[in-house]
C-alpha positions as CSV (number, residue, x, y, z in Angstrom):
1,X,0.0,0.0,0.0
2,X,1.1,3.0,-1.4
3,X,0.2,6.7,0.6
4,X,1.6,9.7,-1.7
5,X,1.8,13.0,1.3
6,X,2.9,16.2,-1.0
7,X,5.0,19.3,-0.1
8,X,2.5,21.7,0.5
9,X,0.3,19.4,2.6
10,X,2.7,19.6,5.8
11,X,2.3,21.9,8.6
12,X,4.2,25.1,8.5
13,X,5.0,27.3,11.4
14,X,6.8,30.6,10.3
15,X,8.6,32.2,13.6
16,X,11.0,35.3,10.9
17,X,13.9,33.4,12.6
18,X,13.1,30.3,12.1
19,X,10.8,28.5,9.1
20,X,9.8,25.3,9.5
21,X,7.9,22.3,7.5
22,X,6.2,19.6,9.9
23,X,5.7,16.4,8.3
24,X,3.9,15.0,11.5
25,X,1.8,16.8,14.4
26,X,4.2,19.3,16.2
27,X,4.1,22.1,18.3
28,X,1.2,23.9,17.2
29,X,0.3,21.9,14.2
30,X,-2.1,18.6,14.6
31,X,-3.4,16.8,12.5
32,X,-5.2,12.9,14.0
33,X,-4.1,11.5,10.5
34,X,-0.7,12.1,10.5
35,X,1.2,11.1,14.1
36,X,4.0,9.4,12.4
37,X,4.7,6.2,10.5
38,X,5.9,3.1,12.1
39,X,8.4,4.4,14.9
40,X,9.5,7.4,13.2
41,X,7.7,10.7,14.7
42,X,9.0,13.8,13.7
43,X,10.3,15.4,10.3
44,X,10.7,18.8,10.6
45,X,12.2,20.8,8.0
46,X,13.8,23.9,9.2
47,X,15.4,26.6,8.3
48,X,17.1,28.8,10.4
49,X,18.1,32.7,9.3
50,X,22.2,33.9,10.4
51,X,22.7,34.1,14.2
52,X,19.4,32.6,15.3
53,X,18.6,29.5,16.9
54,X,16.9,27.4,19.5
55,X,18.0,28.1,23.1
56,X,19.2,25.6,26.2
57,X,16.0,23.0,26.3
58,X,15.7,19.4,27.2
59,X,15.0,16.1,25.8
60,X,13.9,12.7,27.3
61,X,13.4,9.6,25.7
62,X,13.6,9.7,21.9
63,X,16.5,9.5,19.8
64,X,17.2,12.6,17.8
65,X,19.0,13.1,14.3
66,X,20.1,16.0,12.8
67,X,20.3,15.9,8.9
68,X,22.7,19.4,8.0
69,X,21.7,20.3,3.8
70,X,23.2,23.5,3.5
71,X,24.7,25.8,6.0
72,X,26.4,25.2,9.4
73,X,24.8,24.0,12.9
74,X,26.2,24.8,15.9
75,X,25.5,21.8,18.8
76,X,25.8,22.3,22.6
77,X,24.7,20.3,25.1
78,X,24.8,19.0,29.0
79,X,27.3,15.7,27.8
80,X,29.8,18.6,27.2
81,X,29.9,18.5,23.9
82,X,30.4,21.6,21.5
83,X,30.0,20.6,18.3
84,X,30.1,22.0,14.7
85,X,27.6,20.1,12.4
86,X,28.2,21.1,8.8
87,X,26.2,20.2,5.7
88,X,26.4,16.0,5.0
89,X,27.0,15.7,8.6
90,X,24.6,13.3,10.4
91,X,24.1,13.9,14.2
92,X,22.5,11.3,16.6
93,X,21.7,12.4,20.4
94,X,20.2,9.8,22.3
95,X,18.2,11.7,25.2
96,X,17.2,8.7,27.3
97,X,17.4,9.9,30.8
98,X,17.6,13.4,30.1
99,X,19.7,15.6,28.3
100,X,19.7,19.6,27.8
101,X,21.3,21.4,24.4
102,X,21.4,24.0,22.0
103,X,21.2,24.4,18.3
104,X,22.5,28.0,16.7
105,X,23.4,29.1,13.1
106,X,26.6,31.6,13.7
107,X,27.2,31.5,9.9
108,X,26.2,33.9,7.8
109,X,24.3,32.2,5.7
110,X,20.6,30.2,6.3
111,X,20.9,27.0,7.4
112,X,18.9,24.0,6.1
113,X,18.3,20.8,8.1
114,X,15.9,17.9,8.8
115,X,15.1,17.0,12.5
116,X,14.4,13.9,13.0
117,X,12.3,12.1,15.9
118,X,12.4,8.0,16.3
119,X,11.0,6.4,19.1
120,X,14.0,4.5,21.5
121,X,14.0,0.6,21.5
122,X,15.4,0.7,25.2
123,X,14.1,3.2,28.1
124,X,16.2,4.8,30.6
125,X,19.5,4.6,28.9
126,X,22.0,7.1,29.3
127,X,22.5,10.2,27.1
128,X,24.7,9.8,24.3
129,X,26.2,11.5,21.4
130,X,27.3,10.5,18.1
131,X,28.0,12.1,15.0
132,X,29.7,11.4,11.5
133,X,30.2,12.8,8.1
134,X,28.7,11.1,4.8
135,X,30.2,12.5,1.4
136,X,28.2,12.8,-2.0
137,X,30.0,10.1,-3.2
138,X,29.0,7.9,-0.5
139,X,25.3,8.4,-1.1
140,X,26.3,8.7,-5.1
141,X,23.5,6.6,-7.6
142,X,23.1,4.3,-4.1
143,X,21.1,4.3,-0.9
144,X,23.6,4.4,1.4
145,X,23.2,3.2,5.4
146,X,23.5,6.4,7.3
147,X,21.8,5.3,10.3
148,X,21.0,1.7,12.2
149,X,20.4,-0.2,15.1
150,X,23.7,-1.5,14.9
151,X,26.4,1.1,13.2
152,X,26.4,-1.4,10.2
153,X,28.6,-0.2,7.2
154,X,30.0,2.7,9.2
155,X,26.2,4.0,9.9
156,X,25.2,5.9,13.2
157,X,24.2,3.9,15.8
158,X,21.1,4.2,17.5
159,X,18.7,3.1,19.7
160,X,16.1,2.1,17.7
161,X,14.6,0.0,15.6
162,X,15.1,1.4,12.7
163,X,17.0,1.9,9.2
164,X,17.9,5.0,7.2
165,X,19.4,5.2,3.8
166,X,20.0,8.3,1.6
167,X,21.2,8.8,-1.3
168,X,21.8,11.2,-4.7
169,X,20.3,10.3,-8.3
170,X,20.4,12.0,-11.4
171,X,19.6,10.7,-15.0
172,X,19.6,7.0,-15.4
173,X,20.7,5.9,-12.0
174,X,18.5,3.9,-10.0
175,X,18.7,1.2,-6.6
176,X,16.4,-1.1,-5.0
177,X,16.1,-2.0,-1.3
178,X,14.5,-5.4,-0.6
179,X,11.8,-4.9,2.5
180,X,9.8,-7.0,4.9
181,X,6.2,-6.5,4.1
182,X,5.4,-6.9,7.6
183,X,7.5,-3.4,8.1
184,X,6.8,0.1,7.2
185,X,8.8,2.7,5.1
186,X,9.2,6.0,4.5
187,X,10.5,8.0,1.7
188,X,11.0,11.4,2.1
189,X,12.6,13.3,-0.8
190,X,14.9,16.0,0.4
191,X,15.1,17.6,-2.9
192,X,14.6,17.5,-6.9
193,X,12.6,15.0,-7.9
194,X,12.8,11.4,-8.1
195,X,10.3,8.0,-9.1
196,X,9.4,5.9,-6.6
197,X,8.0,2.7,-7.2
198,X,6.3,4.2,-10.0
199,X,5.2,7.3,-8.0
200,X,6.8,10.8,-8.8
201,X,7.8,12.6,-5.8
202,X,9.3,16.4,-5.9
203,X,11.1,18.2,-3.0
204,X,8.9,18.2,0.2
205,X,7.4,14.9,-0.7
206,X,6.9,12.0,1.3
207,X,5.7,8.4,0.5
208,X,4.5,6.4,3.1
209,X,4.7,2.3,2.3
210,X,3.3,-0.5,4.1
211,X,2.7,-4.5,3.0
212,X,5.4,-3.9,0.0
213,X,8.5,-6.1,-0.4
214,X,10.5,-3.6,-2.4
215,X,11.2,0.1,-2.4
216,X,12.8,1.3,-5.8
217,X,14.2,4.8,-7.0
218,X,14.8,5.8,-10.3
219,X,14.8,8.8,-12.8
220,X,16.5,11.0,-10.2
221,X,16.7,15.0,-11.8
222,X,19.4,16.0,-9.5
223,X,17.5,14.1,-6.2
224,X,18.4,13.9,-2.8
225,X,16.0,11.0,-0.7
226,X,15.8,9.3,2.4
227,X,14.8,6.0,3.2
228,X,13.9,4.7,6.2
229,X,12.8,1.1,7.2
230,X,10.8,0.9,10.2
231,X,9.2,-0.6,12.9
232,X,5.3,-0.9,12.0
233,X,4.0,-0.7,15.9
């Protein structure tokens, strides 16, 4: 089953410092129909203007990613780590117990990122921080690992049951992931525009799969999509 969710159907809250896309209900936006998919809760989309950000505030139980697309994110939190997250850098903080940070854009320039929202496998961990660098020509005509349960191929670890591929397609390049019908997926196209298992998705676009046994991506025009395999709940 097949569930097509375009662009302009997301939530949007517009703060002038901050612009931000919800794919799931957030904040101020709700919407009964769209929760989350599977174990993953929370795309937001954000945008944040030149020496702006989101102040000291806390987390508990969830694991966190940061996706960086453009611009520079600067990370701070109450591990003790200071950290620079530029774009193609993937951030994972686990909150589990509680955990306090900050997110700030000191360059001079807009920065672009996806923050992501999974549901933990384990309760009542400790805090933890991870973060790692994937290049274009990692994610180059292939869905690469970026982010699993159990660091395979290089990926961020995390605690969850989940995951998450991206990759880059243009022209005739194309690759399949085989699935477990029994699990859900979510495609979320970061940019450009790309086909999905016969479906054409643009920038913005999401397309939520369930009871299918392959996801497939081809006829990239200068894409950028994510992946993710998750648990169905």
């Amino acid at each position: 089953m097949l569930n097509l969710r375009k662009s302009d159907e997301r939530g949007i809250a517009d703060h002038g410092w901050l612009k931000s896309y919800h794919s799931f209900s957030f904040a101020n936006y709700y919407d009964p129909k769209f929760m989350g998919w599977g174990n993953l809760r929370v795309i937001n989309e954000d945008r944040i203007n030149p020496d702006q950000g989101f102040g000291e505030h806390g987390h508990r139980e969830m694991e966190i990613i940061s996706y960086v697309l453009s611009g520079e994110l600067a990370h701070k939190d109450s591990l003790g780590n200071i950290k620079s997250i530029p774009s193609g850098d993937v951030q994972r903080m686990s909150a589990g117990t509680g955990v306090t940070h900050s997110e700030f854009n000191h360059a001079e320039e807009q920065t672009h990122f996806l923050q992501i929202w999974i549901e933990p496998k384990l309760k009542a961990i400790a805090p933890h921080y991870e973060q790692k660098t994937f290049s274009e020509k990692d994610k180059d005509g292939r869905l690469k690992l970026i982010v699993s349960s159990d660091g395979d191929d290089g990926s961020v670890k995390v605690n969850a049951d989940v995951c998450l591929y991206a990759g880059l397609f243009n022209d005739d390049q194309q690759a399949a992931l085989v699935i477990d019908p029994c699990r859900k997926v979510y495609v979320h196209v970061v940019r450009g525009a790309i086909t999905v298992n016969d479906v054409i998705l643009s920038g913005g676009d999401a397309l939520m799969m369930s009871e299918e046994k392959e996801v497939i991506v081809s006829n990239g025009q200068n894409a950028e999509v994510l992946v993710f395999d998750l648990k169905a709940n």
